[in-house]
ZAZA-852535 format. One line per field, with one value per residue (C-alpha): x, y, z. Coordinates in pm, whole numbers, plus 32768, in hexadecimal, padded with zeros to 4 digits. Example, Ala and Ser with C-alpha at 12.3 -4.5 7.8 and 13.67 -1.06 7.14 Angstrom:
c1 = c(84CE  8557)
c2 = c(7E3E  7F96)
c3 = c(830C  82CA)
//
This chain:
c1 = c(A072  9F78  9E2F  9EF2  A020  9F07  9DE3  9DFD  9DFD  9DD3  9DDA  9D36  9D7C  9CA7  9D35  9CDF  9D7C  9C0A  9BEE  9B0E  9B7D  9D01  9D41  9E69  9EAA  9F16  A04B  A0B7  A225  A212  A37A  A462  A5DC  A58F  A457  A327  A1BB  A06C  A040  A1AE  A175  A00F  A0AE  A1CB  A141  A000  A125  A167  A00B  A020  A18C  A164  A018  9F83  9F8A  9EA7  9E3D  9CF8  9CAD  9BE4  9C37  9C41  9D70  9D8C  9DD1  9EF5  9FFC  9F74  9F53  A0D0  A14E  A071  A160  A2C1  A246  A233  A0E1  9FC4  9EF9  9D6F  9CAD  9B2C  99F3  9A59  98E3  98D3  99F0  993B  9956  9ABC  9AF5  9A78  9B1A  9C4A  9BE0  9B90  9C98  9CEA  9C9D  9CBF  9BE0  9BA9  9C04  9CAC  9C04  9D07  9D00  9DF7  9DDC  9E14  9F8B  9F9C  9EFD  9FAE  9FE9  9FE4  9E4A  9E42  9EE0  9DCC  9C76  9CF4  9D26  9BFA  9B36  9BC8  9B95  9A21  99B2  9930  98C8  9927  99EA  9A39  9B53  9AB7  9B78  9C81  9CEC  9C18  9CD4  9D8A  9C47  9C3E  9B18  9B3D  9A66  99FF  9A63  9908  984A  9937  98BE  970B  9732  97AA  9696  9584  95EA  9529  9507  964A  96DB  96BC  97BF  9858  98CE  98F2  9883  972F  9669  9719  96DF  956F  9525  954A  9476  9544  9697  9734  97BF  9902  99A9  9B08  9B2D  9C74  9D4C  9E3E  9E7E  9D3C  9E07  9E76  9D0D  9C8F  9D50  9D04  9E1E  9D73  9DBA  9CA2  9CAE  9E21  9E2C  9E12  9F32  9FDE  9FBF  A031  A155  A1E2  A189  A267  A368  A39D  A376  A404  A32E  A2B7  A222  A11C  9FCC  A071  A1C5  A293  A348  A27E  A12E  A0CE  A1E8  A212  A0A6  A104  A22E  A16B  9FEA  9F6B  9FA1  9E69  9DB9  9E3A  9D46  9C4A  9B51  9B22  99ED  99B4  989A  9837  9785)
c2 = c(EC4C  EB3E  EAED  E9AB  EAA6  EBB4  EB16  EA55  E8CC  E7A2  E65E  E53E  E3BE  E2E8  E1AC  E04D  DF07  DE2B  DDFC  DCD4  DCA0  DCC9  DCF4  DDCF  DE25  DFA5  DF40  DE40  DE8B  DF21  DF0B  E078  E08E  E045  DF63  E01A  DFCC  E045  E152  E1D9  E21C  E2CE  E3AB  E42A  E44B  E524  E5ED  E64D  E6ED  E825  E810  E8BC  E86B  E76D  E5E1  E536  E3CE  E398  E22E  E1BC  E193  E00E  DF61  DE9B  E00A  E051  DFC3  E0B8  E1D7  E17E  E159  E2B3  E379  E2C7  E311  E49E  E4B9  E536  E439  E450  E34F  E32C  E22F  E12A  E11C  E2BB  E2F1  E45B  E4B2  E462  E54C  E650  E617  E60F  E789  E7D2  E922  E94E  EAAD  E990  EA32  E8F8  E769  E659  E517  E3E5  E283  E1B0  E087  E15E  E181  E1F3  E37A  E46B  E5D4  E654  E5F1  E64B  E7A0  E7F9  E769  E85F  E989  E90D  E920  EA55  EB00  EAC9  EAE2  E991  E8CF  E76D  E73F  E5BE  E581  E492  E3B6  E335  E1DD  E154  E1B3  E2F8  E3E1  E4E5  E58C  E71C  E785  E8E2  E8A4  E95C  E873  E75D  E7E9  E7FE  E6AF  E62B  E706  E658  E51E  E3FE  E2C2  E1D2  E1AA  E35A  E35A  E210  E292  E415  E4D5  E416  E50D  E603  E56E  E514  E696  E781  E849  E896  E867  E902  E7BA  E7CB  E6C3  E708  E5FD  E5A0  E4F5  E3CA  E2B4  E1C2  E09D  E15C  E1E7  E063  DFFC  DFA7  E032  E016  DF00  DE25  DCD6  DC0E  DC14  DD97  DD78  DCD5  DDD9  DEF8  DE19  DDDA  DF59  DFBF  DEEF  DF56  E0CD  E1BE  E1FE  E323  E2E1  E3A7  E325  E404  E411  E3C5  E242  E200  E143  E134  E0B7  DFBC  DF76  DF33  DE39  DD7F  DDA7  DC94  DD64  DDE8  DC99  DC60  DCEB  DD35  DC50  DCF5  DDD5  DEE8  DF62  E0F2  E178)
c3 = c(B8FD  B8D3  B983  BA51  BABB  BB26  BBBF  BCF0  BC62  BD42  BCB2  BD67  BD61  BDB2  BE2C  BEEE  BF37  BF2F  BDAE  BD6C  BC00  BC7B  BDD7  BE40  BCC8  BD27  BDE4  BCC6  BC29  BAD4  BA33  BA52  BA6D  BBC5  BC61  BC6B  BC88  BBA4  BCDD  BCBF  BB44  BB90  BC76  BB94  BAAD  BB57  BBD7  BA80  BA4A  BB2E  BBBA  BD05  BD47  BE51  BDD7  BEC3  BEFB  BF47  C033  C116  C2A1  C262  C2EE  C1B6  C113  C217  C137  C014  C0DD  C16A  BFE9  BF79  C088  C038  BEB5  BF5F  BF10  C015  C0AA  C128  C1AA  C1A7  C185  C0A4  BFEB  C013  BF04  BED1  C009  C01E  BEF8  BFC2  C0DE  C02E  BFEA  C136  C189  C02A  BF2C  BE10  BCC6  BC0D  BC4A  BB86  BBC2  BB75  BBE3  BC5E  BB64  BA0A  BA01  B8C0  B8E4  B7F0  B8CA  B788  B726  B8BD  B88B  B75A  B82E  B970  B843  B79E  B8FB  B983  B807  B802  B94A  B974  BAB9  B9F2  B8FC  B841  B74D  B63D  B4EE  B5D7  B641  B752  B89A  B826  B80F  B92F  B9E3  BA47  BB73  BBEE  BD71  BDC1  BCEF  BDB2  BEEF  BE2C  BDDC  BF42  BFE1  BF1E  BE66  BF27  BE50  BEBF  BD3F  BD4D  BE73  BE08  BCCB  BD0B  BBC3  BB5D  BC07  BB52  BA25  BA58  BABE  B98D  B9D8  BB25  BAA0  B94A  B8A1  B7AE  B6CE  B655  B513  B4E7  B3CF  B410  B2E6  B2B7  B300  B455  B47F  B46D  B5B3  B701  B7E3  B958  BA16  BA8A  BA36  BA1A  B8B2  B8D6  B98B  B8D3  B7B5  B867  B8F6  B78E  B72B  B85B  B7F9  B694  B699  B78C  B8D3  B880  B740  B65C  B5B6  B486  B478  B336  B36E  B47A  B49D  B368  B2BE  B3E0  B372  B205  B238  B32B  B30E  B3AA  B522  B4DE  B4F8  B672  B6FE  B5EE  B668  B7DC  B81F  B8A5  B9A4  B977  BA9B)
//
């Protein structure tokens, strides 16, 4: 059996309508055999990661997040609702009643996750014993942070600077010497590895909008006639987007 079918898994979106760069961007339609949006294909594709286990969205109590939290439940995913700046303290609460052993931390705006890299972090995490663990070598949007639900709950208790609660695993991260830290490198093509595949700016958008609509919905980072050879007939995709930044916290 493996360490996602045997360990209590609970994998936690974190969501909001109030992007600055994009606004709404989580509820726009991505192409399927029927319409869809970015959120619908986060969902499903979390679902695929521990099937069985709890797929929550994490918002905020805003009422510009009611038509999220109202498109989370019709997508059959669990909704929670917290402070909009506190996004570590709505990972908790989405915790709150729950024996979960470790956490999958996804975001609403990175489409594009592959359960499969998902599947080996949570093994990776659950093998070594860590409180943190980071996938690393994968396209920017797709890697996945593991976290020990008690060091969830450690951080919560005692995180105090806003970008530590805005952005839920910096204190984590900052605190070796409290928290055992794991990397899980991972393999994909370089010309995959070299993408951006989150969605914050329109051009991002417009990437993942043209990925979706030439490859199947549920496509890998690795799969054979996939990506990459999409990638090699037409390799000016990459340069959609390649000019955005991004801001680490």
């Amino acid at each position: 059996m493996s360490p996602t079918h045997s360990a209590r898994i609970v994998v936690i979106i974190q969501a909001r309508m109030s992007s600055t760069r994009l606004p709404g961007k989580v509820l726009l339609p991505l192409p399927l055999e029927g319409p869809t949006s970015i959120l619908g294909h986060v969902v499903a594709r979390a679902k695929l990661v521990a099937p069985g286990q709890p797929v929550v969205v994490a918002t905020s109590t805003l009422t510009a997040d009611d038509a999220l939290a109202a498109a989370a439940q019709a997508l059959q995913a669990e909704v929670f609702r917290g402070d909009e700046a506190d996004v570590l303290g709505r990972f908790v609460g989405a915790l709150d009643g729950r024996e979960a052993e470790a956490v999958v931390r996804i975001t609403a705006d990175n489409p594009a996750i592959d359960p499969t890299f998902v599947r080996a972090a949570v093994a990776h995490h659950l093998a070594t014993g860590a409180d943190y663990t980071l996938t690393t070598g994968l396209p920017l949007g797709t890697n996945v942070e593991v976290i020990a639900a008690a060091a969830l709950r450690r951080a919560a208790a005692e995180a105090t600077r806003p970008e530590e609660r805005e952005h839920v695993t910096p204190y984590l991260r900052r605190h070796p010497e409290l928290f055992r830290l794991e990397e899980l490198p991972c393999a994909v093509p370089a010309a995959v590895a070299a993408l951006r595949l989150t969605v914050d700016y329109p051009s991002d958008y417009a990437l993942l909008h043209l990925l979706y609509s030439q490859l199947p919905a549920t496509f890998s980072l690795t799969e054979p006639d996939g990506l990459s050879t999409l990638l090699a007939r037409f390799p000016w995709l990459a340069r959609i987007n390649d000019q955005n930044t991004q801001v680490q916290p």
